[in-house]
DSSP file (Angstrom, degrees, kcal/mol; ACC not computed):
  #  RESIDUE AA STRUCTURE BP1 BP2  ACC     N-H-->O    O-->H-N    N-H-->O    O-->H-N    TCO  KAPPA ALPHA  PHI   PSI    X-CA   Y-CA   Z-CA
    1    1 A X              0   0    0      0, 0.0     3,-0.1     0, 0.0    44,-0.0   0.000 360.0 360.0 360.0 121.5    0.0    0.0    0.0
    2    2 A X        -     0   0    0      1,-0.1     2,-0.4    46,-0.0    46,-0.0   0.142 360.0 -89.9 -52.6-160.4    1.3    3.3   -0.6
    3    3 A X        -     0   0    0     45,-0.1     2,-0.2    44,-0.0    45,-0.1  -0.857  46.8-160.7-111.9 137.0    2.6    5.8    1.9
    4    4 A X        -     0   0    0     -2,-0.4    45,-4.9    41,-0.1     2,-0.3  -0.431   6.0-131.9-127.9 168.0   -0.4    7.9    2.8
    5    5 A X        -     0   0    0    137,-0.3   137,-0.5    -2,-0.2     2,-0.3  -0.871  19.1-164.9-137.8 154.8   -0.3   11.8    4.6
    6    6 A X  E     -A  141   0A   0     -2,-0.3     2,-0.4   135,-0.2   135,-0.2  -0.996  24.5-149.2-155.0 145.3   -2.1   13.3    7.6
    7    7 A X  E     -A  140   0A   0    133,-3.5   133,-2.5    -2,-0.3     2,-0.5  -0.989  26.1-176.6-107.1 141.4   -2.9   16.3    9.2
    8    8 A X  E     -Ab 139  52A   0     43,-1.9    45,-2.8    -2,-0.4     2,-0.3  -0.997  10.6-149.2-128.1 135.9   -3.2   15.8   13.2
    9    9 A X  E     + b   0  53A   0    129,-1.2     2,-0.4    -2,-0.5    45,-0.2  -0.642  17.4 172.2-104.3 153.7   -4.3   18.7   15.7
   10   10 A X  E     - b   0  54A   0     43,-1.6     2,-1.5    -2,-0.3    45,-0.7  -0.941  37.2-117.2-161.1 116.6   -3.4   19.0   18.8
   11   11 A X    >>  -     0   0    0     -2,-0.4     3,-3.9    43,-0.2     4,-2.5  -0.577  31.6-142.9 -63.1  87.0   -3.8   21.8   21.8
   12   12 A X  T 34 S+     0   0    0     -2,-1.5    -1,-0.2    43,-0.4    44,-0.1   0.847 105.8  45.8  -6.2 -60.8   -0.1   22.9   22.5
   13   13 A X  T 34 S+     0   0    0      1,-0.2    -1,-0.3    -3,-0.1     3,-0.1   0.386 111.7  46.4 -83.1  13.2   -1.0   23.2   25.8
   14   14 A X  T <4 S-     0   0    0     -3,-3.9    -2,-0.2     1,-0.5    -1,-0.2   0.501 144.8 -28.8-110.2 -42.9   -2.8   19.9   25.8
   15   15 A X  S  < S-     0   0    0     -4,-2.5    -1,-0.5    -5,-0.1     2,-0.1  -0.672  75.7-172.9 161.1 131.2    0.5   18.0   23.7
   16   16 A X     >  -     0   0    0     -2,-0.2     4,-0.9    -3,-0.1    -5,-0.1  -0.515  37.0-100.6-136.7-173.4    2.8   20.1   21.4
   17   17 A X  H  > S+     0   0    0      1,-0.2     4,-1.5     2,-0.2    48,-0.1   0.743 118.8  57.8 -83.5  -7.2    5.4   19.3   19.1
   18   18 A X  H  > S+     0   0    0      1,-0.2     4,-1.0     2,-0.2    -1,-0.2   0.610 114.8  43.3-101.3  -9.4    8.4   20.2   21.3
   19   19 A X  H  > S+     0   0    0      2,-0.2     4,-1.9     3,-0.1    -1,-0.2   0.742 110.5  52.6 -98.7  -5.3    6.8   17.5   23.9
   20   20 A X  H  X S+     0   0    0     -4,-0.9     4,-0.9     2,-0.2    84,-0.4   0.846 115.6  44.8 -74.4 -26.4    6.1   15.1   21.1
   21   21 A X  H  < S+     0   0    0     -4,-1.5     3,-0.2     1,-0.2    -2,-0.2   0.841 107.9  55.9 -81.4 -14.4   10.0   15.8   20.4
   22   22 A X  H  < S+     0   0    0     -4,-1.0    -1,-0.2     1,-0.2    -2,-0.2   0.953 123.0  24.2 -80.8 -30.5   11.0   15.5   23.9
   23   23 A X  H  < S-     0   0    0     -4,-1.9     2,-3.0     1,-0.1    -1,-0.2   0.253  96.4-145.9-104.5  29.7    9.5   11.8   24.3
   24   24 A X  S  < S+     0   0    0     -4,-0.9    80,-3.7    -3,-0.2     2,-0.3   0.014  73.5  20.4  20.5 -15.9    9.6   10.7   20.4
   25   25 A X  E    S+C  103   0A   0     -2,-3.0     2,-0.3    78,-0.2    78,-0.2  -0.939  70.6 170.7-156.1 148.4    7.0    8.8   19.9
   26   26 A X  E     -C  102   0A   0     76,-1.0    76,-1.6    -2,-0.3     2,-0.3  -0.913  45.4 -90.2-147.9 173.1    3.5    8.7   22.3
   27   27 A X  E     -C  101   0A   0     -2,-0.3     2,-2.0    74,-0.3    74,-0.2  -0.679  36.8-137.5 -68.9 110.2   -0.1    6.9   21.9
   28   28 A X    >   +     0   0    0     72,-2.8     3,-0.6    -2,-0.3    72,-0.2  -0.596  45.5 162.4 -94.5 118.7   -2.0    9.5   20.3
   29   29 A X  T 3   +     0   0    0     -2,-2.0    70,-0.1     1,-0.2    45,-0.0  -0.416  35.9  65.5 -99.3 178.7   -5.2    8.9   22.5
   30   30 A X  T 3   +     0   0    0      1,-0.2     2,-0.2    -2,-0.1    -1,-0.2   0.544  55.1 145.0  99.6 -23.4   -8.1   10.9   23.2
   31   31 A X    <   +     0   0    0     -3,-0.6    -1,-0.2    67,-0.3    44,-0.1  -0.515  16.8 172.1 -68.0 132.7   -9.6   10.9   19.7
   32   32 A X        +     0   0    0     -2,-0.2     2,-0.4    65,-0.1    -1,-0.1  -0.433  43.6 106.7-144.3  54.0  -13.9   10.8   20.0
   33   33 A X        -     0   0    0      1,-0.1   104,-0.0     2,-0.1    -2,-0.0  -0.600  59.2-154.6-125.6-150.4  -14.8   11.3   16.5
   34   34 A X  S    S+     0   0    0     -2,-0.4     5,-0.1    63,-0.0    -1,-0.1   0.598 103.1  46.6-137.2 -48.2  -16.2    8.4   14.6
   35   35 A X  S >> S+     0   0    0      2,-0.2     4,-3.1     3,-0.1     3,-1.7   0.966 116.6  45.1 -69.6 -53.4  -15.0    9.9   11.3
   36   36 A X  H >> S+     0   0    0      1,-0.3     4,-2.2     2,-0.2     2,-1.0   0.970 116.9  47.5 -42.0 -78.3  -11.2   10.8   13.0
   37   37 A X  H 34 S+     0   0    0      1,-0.2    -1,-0.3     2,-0.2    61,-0.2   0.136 105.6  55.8 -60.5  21.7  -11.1    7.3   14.5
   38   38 A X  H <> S+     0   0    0     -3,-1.7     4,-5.2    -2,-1.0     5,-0.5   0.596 109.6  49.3-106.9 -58.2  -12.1    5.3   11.2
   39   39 A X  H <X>S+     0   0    0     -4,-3.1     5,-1.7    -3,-0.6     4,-1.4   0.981 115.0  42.4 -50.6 -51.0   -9.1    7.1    9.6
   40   40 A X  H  <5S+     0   0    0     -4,-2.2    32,-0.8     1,-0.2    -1,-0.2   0.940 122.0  43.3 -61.4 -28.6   -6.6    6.0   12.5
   41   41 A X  H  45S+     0   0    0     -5,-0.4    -1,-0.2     1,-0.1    -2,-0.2   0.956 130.2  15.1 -92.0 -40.1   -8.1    2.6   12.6
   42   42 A X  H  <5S+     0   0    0     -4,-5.2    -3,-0.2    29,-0.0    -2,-0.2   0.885 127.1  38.5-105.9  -7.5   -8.5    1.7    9.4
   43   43 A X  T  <5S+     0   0    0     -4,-1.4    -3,-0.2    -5,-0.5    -4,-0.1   0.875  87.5 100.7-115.7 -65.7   -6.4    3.9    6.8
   44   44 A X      < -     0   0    0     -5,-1.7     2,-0.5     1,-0.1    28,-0.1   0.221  44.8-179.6 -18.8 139.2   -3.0    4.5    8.9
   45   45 A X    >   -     0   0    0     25,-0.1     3,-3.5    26,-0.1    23,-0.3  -0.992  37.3 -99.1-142.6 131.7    0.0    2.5    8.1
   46   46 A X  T 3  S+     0   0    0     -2,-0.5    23,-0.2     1,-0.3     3,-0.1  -0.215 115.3  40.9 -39.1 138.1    3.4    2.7    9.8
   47   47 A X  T 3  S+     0   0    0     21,-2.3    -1,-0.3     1,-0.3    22,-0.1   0.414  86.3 129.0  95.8 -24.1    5.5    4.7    7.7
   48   48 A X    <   -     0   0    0     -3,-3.5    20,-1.2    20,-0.3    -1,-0.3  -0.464  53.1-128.4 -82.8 160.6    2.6    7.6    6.7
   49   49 A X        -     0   0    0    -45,-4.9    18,-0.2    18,-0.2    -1,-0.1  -0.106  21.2-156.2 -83.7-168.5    3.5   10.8    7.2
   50   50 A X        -     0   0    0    -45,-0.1   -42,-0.2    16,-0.1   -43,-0.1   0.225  20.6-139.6-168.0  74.0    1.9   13.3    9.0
   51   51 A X        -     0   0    0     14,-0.2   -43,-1.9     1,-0.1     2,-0.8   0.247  28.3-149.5  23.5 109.8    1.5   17.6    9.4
   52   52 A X  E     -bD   8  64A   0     12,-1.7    11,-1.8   -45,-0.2     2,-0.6  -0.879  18.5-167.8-123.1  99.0    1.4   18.1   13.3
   53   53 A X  E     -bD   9  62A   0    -45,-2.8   -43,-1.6    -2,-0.8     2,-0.8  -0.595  18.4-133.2 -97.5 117.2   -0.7   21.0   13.1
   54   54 A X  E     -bD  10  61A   0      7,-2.1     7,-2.0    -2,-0.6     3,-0.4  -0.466  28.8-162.3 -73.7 117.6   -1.1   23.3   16.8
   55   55 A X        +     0   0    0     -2,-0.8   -43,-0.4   -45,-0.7    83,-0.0  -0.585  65.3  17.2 -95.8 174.0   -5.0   23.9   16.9
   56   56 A X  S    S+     0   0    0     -2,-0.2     2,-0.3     1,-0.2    -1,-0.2   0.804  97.8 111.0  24.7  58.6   -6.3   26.8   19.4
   57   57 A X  S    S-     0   0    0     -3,-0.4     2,-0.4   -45,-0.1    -1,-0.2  -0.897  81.2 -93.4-132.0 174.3   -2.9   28.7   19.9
   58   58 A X  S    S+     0   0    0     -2,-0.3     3,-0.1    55,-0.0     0, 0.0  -0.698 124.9  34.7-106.6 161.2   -1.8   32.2   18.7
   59   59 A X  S    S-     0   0    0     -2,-0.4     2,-0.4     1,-0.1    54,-0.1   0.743  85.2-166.3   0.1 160.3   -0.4   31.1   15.9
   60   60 A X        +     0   0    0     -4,-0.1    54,-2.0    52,-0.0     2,-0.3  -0.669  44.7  95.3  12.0 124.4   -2.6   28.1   14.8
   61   61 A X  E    S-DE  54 113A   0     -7,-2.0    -7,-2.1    -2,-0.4     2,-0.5  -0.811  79.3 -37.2 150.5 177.5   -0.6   26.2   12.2
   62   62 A X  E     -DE  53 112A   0     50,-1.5    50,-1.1    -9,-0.3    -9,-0.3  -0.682  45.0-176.6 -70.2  89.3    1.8   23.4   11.2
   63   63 A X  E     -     0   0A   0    -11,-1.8    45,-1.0    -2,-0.5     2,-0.3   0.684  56.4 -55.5-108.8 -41.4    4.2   23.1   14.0
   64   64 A X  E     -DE  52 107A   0    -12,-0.5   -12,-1.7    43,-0.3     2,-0.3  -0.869  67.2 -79.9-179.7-161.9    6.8   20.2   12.5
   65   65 A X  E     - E   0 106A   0     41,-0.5    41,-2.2    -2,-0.3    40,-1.7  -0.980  33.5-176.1-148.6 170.4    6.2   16.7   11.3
   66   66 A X  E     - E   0 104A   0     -2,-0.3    38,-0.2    38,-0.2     2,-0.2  -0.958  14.9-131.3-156.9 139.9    5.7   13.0   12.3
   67   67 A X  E     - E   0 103A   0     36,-3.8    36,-1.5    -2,-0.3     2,-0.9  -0.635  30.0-111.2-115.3 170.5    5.2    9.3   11.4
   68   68 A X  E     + E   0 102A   0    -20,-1.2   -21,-2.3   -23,-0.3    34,-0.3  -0.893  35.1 178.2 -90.1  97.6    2.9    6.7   12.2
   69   69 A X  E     +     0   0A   0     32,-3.6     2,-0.3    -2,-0.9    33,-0.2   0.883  65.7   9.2 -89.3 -27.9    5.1    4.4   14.2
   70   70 A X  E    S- E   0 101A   0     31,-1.0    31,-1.0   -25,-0.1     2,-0.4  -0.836  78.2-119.9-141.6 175.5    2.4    1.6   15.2
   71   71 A X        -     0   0    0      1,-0.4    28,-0.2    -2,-0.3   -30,-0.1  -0.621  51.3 -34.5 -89.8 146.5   -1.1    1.1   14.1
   72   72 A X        +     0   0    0    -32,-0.8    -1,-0.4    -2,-0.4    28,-0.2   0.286  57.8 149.0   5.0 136.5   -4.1    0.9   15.5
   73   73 A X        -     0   0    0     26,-1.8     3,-0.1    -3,-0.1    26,-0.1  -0.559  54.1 -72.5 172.3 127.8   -5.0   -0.5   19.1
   74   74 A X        -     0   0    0     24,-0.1     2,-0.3    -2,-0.1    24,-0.3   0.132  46.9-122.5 -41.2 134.4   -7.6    0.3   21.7
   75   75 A X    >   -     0   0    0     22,-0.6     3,-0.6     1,-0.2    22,-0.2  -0.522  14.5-146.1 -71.6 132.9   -7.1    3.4   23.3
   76   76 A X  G >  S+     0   0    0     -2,-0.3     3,-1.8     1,-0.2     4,-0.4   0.731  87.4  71.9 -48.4 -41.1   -6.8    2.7   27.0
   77   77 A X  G 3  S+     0   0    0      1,-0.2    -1,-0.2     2,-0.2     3,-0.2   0.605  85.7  72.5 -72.9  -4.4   -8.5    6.2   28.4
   78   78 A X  G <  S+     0   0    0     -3,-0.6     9,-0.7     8,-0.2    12,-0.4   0.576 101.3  43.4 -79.1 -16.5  -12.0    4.7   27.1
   79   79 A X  S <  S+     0   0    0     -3,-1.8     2,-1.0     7,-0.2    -1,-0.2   0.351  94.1  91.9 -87.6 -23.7  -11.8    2.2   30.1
   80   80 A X    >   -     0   0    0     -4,-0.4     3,-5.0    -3,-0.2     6,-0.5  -0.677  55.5-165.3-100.9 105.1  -10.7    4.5   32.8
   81   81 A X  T 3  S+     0   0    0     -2,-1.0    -1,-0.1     1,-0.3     7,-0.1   0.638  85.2  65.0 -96.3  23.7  -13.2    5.8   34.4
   82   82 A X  T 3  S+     0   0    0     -3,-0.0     2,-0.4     3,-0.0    -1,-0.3   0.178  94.1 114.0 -90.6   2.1  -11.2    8.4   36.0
   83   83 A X  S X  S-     0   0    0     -3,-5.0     3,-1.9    -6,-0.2    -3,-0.0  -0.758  72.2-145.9-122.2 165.0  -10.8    9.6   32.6
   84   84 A X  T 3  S+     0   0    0     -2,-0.4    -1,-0.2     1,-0.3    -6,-0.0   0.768 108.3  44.8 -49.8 -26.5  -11.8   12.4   30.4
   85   85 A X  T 3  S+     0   0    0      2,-0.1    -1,-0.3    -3,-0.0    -7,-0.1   0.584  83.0 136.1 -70.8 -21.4  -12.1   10.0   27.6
   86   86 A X    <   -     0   0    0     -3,-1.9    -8,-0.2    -6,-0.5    -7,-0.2   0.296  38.5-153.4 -52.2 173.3  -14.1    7.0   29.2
   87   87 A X    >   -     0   0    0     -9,-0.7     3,-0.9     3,-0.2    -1,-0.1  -0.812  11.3-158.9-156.5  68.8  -16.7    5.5   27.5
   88   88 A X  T 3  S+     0   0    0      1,-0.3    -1,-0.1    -2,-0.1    -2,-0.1   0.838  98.7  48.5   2.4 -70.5  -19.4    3.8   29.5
   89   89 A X  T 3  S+     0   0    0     -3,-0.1    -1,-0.3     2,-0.0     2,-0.2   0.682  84.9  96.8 -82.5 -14.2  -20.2    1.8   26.5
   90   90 A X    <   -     0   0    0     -3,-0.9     2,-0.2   -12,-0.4     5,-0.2  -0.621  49.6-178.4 -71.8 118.6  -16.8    0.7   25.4
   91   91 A X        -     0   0    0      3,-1.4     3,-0.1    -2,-0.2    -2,-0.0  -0.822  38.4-119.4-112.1 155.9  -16.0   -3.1   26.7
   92   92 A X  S >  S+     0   0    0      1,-0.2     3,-0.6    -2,-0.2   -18,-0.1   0.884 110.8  66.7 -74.6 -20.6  -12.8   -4.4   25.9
   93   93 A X  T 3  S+     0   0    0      1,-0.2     2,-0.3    -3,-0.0    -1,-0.2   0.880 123.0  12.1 -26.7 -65.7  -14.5   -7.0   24.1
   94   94 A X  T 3  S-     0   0    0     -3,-0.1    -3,-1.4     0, 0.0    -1,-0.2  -0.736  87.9-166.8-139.0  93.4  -15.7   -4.8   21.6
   95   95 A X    <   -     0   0    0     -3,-0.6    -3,-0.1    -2,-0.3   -21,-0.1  -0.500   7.0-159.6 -86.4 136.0  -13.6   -1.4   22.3
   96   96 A X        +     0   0    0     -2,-0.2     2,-0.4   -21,-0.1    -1,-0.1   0.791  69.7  58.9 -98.7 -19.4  -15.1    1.6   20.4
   97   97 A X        -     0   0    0    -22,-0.2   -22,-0.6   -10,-0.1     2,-0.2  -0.878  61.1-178.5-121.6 138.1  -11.9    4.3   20.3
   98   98 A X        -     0   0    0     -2,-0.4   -67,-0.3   -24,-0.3     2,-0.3  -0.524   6.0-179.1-115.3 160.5   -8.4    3.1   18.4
   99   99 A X        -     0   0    0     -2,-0.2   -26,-1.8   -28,-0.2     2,-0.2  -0.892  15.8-119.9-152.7-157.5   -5.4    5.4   18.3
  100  100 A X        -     0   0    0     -2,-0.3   -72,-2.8   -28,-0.2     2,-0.8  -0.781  19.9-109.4-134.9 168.4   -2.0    5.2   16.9
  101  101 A X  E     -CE  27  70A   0    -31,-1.0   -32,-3.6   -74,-0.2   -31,-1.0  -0.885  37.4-166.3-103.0 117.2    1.5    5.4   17.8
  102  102 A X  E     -CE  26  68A   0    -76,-1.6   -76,-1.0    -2,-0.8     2,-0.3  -0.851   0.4-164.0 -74.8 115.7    3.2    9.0   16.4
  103  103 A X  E     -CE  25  67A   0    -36,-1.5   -36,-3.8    -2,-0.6   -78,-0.2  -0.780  27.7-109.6-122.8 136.1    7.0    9.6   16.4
  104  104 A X  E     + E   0  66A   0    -80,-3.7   -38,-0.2   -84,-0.4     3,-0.1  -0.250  34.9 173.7 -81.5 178.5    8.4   12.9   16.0
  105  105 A X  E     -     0   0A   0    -40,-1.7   -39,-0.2     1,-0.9     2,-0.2   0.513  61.0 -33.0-137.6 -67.0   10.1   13.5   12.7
  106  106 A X  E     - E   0  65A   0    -41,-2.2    -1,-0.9     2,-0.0   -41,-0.5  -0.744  41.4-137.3-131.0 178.3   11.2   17.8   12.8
  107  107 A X  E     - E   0  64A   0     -2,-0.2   -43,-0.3   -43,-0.1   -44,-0.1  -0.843  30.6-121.9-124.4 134.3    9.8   20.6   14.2
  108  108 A X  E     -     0   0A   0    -45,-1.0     3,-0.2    -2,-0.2    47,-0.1  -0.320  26.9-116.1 -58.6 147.1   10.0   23.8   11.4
  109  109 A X  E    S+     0   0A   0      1,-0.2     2,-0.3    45,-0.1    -1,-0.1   0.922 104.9  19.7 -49.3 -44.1   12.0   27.0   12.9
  110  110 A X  E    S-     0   0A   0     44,-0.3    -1,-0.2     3,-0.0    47,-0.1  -0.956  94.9-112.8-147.6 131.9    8.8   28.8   12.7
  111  111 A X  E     -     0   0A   0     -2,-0.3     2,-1.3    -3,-0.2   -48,-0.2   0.060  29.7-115.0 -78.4 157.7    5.2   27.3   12.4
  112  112 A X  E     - E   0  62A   0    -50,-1.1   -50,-1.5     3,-0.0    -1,-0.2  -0.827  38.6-138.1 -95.5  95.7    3.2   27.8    9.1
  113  113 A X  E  >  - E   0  61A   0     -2,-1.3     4,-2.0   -52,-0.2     5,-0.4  -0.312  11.0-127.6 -64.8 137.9    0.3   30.1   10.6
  114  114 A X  H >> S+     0   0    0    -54,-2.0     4,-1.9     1,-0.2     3,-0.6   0.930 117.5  70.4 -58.7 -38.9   -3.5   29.1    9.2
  115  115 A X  H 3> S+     0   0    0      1,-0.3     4,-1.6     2,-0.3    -1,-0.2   0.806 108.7  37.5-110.0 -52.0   -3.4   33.1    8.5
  116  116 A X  H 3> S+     0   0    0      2,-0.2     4,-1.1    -3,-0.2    -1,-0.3   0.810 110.2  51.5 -68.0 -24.1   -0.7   31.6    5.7
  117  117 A X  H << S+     0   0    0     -4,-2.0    -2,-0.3    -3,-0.6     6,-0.2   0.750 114.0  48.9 -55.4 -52.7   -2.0   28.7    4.6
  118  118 A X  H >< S+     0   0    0     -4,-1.9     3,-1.3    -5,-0.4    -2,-0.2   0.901 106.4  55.7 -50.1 -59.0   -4.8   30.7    4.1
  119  119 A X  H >< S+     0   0    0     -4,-1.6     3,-0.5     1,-0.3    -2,-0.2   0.891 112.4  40.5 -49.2 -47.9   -2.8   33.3    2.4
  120  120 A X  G >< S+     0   0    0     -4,-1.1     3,-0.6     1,-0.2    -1,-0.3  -0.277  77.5 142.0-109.3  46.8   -1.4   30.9   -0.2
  121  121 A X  G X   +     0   0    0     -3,-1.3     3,-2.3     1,-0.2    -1,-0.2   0.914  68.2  55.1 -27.5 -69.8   -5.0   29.1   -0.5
  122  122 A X  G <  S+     0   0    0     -3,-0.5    -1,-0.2     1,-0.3    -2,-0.1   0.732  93.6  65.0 -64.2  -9.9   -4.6   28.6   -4.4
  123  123 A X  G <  S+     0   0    0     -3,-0.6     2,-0.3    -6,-0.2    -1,-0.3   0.590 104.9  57.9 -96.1  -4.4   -1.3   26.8   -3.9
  124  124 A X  S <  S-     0   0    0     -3,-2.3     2,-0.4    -4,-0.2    21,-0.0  -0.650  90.5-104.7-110.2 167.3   -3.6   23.8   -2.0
  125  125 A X    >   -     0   0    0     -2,-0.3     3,-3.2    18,-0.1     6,-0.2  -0.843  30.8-119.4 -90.2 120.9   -6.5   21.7   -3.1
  126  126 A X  T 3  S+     0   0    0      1,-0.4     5,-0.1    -2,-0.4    -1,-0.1   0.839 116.3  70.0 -51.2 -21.1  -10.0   22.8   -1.5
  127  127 A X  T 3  S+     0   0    0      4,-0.1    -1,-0.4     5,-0.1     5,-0.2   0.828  71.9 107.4 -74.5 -17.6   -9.9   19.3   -0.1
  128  128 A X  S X> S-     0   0    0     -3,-3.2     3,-3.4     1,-0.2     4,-1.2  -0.108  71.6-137.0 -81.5 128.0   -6.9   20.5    2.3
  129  129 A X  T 34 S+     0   0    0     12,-0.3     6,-0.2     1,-0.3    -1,-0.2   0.667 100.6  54.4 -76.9  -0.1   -8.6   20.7    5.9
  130  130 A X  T 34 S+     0   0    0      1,-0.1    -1,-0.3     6,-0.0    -2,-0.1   0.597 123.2  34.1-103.7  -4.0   -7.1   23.8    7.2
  131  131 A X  T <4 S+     0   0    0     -3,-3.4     2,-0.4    -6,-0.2    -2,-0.2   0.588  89.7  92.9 -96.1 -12.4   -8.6   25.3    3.9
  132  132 A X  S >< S-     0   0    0     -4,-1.2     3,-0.9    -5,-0.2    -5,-0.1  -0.677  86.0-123.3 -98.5 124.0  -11.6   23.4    3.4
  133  133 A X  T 3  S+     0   0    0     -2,-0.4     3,-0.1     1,-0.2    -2,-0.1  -0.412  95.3  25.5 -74.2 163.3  -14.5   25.9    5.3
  134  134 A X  T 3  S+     0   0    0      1,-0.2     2,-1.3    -2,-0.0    -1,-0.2   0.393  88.4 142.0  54.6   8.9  -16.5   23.9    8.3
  135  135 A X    <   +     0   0    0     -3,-0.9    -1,-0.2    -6,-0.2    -3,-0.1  -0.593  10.9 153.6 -49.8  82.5  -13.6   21.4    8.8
  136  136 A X        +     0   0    0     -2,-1.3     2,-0.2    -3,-0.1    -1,-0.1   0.319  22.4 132.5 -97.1  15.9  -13.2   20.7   12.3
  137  137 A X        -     0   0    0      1,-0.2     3,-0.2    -8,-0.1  -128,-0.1  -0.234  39.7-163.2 -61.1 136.3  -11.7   17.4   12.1
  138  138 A X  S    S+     0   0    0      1,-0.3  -129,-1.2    -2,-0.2     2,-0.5   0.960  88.5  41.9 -97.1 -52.7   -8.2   16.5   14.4
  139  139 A X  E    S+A    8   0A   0   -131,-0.2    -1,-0.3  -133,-0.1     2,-0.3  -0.843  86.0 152.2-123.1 100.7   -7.2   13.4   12.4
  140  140 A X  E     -A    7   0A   0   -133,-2.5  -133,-3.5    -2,-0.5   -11,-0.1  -0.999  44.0 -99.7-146.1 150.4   -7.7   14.1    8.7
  141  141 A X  E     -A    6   0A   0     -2,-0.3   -12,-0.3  -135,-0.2     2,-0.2   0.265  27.2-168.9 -49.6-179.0   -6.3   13.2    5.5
  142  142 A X        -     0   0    0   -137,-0.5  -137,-0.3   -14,-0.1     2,-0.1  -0.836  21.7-134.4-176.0 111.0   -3.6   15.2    3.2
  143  143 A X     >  -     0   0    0     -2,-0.2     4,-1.5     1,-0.2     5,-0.1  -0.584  29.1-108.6 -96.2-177.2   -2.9   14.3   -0.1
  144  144 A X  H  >>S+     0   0    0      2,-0.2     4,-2.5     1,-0.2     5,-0.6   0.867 116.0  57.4 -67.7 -30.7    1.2   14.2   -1.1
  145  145 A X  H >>5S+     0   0    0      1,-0.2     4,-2.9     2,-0.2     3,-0.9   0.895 117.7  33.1 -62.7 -57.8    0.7   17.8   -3.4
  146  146 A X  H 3>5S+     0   0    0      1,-0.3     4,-1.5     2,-0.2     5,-0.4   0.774 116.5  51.8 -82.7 -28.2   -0.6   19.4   -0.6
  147  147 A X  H 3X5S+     0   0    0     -4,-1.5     4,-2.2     1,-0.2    -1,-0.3   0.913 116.9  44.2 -31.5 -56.3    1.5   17.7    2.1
  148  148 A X  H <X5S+     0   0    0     -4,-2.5     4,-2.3    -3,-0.9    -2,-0.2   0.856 110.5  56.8 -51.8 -45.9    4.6   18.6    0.0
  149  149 A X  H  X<S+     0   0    0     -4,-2.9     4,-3.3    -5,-0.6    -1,-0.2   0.946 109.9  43.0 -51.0 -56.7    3.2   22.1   -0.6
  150  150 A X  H  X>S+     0   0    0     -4,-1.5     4,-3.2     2,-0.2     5,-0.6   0.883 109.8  52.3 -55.5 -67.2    3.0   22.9    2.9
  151  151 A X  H >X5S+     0   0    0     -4,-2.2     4,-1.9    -5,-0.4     3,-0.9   0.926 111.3  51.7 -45.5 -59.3    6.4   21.3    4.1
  152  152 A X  H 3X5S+     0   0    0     -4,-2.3     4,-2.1     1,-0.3     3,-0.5   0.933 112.5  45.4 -55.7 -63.6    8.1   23.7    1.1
  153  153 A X  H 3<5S+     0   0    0     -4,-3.3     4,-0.3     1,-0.2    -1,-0.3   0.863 114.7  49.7 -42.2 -42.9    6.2   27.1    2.6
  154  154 A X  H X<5S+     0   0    0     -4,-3.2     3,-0.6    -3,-0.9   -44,-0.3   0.845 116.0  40.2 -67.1 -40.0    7.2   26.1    6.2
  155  155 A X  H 3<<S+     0   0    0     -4,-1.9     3,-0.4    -5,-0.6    -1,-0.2   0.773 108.3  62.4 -86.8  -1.6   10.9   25.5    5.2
  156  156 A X  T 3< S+     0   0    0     -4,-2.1    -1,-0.3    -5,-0.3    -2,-0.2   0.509  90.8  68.4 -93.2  -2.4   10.8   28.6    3.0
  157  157 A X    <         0   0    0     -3,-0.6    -1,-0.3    -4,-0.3    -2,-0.1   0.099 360.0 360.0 -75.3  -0.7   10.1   30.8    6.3
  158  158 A X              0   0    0     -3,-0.4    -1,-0.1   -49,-0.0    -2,-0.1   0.471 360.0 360.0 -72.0 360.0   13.7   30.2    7.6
């Protein structure tokens, strides 16, 4: 199967890139969208890449990049019911929320603001989710032009 692309969001202050770079790779847990977790569970492959984009910070934007180090496997917090994620209905028997393992890759010198991405609109494909209007998605696909596009604007910022 070929090598596939992603954007994933993430609250800096939640889990950033500079702590995804301090422990190289974590569980990205925590996902409770149906559409997000269908992508992680079934579409992800070790080896795709991925756009580790900071959502709700001043800037907003494309912080570094990342791989998919493992695959799918139930997320643990969906069991815990000391946690924010639990799930009442989730047995481990039939577990409803996957994640994936992510391993950090770079971070760019200076993050690619949605206020640029924005800017340079035509240079993306309307499908591209930080372009695409009413996209709220954290774990969404990216295909390689606009993955590629993206990396080149970020490194051209130096």
């Amino acid at each position: 199967m070929p090598k596939q692309y992603w954007l994933m969001k993430s609250e800096p202050d939640a889990f950033s890139i500079d702590d995804l770079a301090a422990v190289a790779q974590e569980p990205w847990s925590g996902v409770r969208n149906y559409q997000a977790r269908n992508s992680m569970r079934d579409d992800m492959r070790v080896g795709d890449e991925v756009l580790f984009y900071h959502s709700n910070a001043k800037p907003a934007g494309i912080a570094g990049l990342a791989r998919i180090a493992r695959t799918a496997y139930p997320d643990e917090t969906q069991f815990d019911p000391e946690s924010d994620y639990y799930d009442p209905k989730a047995t481990r028997e039939t577990p409803r929320w996957f994640m994936v393992d992510v391993q950090f890759v770079s971070k760019f010198s200076k993050i690619l603001s949605l206020a640029e991405i924005k800017s340079h609109a035509h240079l993306f494909s309307a499908d591209f989710v930080p372009v695409r209007k009413g996209s709220r998605l954290s774990v969404a696909p990216v295909s390689a032009e606009d993955f590629r596009t993206a990396v080149q604007l970020a490194k051209s910022k130096r």
